[in-house]
N, C-alpha and C positions, 0 to 999 in steps of 0.2 A: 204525390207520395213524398212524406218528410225523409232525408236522405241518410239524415242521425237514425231512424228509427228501423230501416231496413233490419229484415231478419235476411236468416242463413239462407230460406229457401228462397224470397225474394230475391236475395244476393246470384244465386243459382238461377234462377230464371232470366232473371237481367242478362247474366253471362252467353246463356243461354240463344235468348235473344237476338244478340249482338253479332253472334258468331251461323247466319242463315246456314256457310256452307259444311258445316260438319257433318260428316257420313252420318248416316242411317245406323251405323253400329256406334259411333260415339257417343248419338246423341239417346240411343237407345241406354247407354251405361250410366250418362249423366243421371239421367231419369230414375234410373235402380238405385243410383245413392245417394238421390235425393228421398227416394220412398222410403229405405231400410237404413241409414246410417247417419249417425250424429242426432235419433230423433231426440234424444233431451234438452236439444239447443235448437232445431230444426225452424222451431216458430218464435223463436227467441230474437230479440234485437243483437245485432252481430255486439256492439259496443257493450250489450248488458251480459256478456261471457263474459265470466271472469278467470276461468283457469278451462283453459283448453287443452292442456297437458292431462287432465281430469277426463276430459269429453272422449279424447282421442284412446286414452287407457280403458274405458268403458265397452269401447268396441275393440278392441284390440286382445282381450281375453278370449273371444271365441271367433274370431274371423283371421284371417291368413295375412302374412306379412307382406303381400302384395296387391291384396285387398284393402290394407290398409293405407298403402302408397297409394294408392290408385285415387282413393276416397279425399286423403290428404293432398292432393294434388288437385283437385278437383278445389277442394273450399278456400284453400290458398288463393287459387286464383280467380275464383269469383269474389271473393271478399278484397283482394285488390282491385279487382276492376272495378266496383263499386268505392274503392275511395280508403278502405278499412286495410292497416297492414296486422297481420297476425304473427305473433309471439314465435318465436323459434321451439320447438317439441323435439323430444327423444322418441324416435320413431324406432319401430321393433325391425332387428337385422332380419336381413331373407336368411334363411335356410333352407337347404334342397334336402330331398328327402334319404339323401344315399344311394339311388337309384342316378345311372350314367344316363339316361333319357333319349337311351337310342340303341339299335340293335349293330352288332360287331360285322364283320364281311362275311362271315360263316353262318350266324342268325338270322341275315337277309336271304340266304339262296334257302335255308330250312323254310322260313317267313312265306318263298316266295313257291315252294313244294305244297305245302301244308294249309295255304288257302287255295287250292282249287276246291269246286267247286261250292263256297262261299256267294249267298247273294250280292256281294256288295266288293268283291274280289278286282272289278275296273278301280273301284276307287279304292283300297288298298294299295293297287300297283301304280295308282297315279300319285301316290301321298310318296314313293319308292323315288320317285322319277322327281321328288322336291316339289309339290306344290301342293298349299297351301289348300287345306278343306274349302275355303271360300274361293279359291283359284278351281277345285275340281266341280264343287255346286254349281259354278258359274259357264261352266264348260260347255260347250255343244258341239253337234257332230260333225260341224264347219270347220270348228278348229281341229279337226284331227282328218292328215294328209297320208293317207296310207297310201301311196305314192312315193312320196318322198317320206313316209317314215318317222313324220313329225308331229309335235302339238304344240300350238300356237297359244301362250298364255295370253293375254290381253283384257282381261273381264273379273269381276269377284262377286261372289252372292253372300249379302248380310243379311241377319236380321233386324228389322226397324223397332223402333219403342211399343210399336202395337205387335210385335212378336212375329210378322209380314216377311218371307225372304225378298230381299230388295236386289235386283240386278244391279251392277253398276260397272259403266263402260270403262272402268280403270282397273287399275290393280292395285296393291296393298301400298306399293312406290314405285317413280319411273322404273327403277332396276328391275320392277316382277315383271315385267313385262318385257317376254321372248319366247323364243321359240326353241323347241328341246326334242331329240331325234327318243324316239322308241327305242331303247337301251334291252328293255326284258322281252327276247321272244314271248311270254305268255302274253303278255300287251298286246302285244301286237296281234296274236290269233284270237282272244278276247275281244277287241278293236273291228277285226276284220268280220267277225261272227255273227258282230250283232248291226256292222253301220246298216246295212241293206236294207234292214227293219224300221227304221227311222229316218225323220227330213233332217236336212241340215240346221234349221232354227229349233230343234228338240236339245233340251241338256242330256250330257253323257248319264250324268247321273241325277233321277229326278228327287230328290228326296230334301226333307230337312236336315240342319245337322246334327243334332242330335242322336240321329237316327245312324247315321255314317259313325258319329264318334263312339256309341253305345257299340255299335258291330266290331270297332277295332277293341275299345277294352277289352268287349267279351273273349274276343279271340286269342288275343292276348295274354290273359288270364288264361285261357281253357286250355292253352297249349306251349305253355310254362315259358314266356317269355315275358322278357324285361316290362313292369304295369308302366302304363302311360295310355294316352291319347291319341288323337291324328297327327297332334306333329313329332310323337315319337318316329312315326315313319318319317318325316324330311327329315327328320335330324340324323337318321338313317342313313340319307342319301349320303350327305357330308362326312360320315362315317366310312364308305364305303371309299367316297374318293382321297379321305387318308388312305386309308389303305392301298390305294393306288398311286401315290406321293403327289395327287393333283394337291399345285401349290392352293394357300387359304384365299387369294384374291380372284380365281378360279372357278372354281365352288361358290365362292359368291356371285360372282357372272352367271355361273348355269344357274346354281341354283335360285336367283333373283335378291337375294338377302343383299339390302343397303347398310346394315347393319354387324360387323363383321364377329363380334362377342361372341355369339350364337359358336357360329363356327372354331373360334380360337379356342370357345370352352373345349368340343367336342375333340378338338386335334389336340389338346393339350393334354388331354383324361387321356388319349390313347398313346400320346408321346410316352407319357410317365410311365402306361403298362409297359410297353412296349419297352423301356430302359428296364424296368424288371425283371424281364425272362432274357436281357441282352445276353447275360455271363453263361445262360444253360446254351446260350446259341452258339454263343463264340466256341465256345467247347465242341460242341457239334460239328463245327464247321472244320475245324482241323482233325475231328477222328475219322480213322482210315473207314470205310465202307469197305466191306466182303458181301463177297457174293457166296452162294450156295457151297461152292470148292474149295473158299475161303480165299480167292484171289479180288487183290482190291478192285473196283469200280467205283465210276461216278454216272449215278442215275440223274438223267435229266426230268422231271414230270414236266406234263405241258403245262399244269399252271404255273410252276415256276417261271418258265419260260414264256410265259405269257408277261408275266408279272416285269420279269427284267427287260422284255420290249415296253411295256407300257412306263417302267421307270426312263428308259433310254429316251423315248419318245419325248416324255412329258420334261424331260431336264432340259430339253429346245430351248428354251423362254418360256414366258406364258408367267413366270413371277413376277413382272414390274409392267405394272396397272398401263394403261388402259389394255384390255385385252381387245383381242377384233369376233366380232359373233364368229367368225369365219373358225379361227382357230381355237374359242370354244368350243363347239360342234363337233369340230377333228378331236378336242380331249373326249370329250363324252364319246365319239366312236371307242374308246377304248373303252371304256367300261362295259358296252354292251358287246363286245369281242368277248369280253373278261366271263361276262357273265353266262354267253353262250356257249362255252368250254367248260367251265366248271362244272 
């Protein structure tokens, strides 16, 4: 094969090639965009493009701003790898849809009323508990210690380029991989209900994913809550532990994110509500309480007081990294205190 005369897809298979150990899910994406994107240069000699600024606008009118990252990162670097450097492009900005991509502390406990009895209700409250669709696909009844009250993440189910769910004895990255105590009573009686019926080598939940994700939009939609996906529910989780002042590097431990963005977006959207309605609180907070006689009181509720032990707790440490599994486990006790009260 003459090396001047490689085309795009060439260039893409070479890359391809080279790289044996790429998941089953990457090499499954590679493959989609080499079927569907860029085909007016696809069987083209990379050299005989002359304006790829042109190629990339082409697909870029009907495909999404991270589809197009995705695509462009992909021929970027097969086309180096092969020897070819490609032109600098004006790539289309992300844009989010205006939706906060996750439900508030009060939407999780409605969330978590309002999916009983729900076919697919385990893996809803597993998505709650921070993990990941291909962390809950990959799940079996082994890793769940009702006992001790735990799930052992350690595994994730993709699918392959022949559309195949693919087991695989890792996780997403080192950090997914841990173990995280049963937080929502209903988990747990769900958990308990059905392990008896099953071996330990069966997955929690057998299904593809599509099937899990179609179940959350639908329900999502059907009962007026924020539209998204399966990781609307993690990103949930992280939601929940602002709300509980669990510091950002924290939440990243339980919740397995090596990636901290995710989270900083999610605490920062609630920071800014949160300085919003600051001035109607402060206000509140100095007006006299009466009671029925019209004589002052101060009502304690138990979530408040819940809330102000879980603040007192978590202000320990627990903000300057590395954290210990141990005093993880101790934060997340509080969340499922928190949630068993409410």
């Amino acid at each position: 094969m003459n090396k001047p005369n490689l085309t795009l897809s060439q260039c893409i298979d070479k890359y391809i090639q080279d790289r044996p150990d790429l998941s089953p899910s990457t090499l499954r994406g590679y493959k989609v965009i080499k079927r569907n994107r860029f085909q007016s240069v696809m069987e083209v000699p990379v050299k005989a493009v002359r304006d790829w600024q042109a190629v990339y606008n082409a697909d870029a009118v009907r495909l999404s701003a991270k589809t197009m990252q995705n695509t462009w990162a992909l021929v970027k670097a097969a086309c180096e790898h092969c020897g070819f450097a490609l032109p600098r492009i004006t790539a289309l900005r992300m844009h989010r849809n205006g939706n906060k991509g996750f439900l508030s502390h009060d939407e999780i406990l409605r969330f978590v009323c309002e999916s009983i009895g729900q076919k697919y209700r385990i893996a809803f409250l597993l998505g709650l508990h921070s993990l990941r669709l291909s962390e809950v696909l990959a799940l079996t009844w082994s890793g769940i210690d009702l006992e001790k009250n735990t799930i052992s993440v350690h595994r994730s189910a993709v699918l392959d380029d022949k559309n195949h769910l693919t087991i695989r004895g890792q996780t997403k990255t080192d950090l997914s991989t841990r173990t995280i105590p049963v937080f929502i009573p209903e988990l747990a009686v769900e958990l308990k209900r059905r392990k008896k019926y099953h071996k330990p080598n069966e997955r929690v939940v057998p299904v593809m994913p599509n099937t899990v994700y179609r179940a959350v939009s639908t329900f999502l939609k059907t009962h007026h809550f924020e539209q998204g996906g399966f990781h609307l529910l993690r990103h949930s989780f992280a939601s929940l532990c602002y709300y509980l002042n669990v510091p950002v590097l924290v939440t990243c431990t339980l919740g397995g994110w090596s990636d901290y963005n995710t989270v900083y977006r999610i605490y920062t959207h609630l920071e800014r509500a949160k300085i919003a309605q600051s001035e109607s609180e402060l206000t509140a907070f100095f007006a006299p309480k009466q009671t029925e006689n019209g004589s002052k009181s101060v009502k304690i509720e138990s979530e408040k007081s819940l809330k102000i032990n879980a603040k007192q707790a978590l202000s320990d440490g627990g903000s300057t990294p590395p954290i210990s599994t141990k005093k993880a486990l101790e934060l997340l006790d509080f969340l499922r205190v928190y949630i068993e009260y409410s």
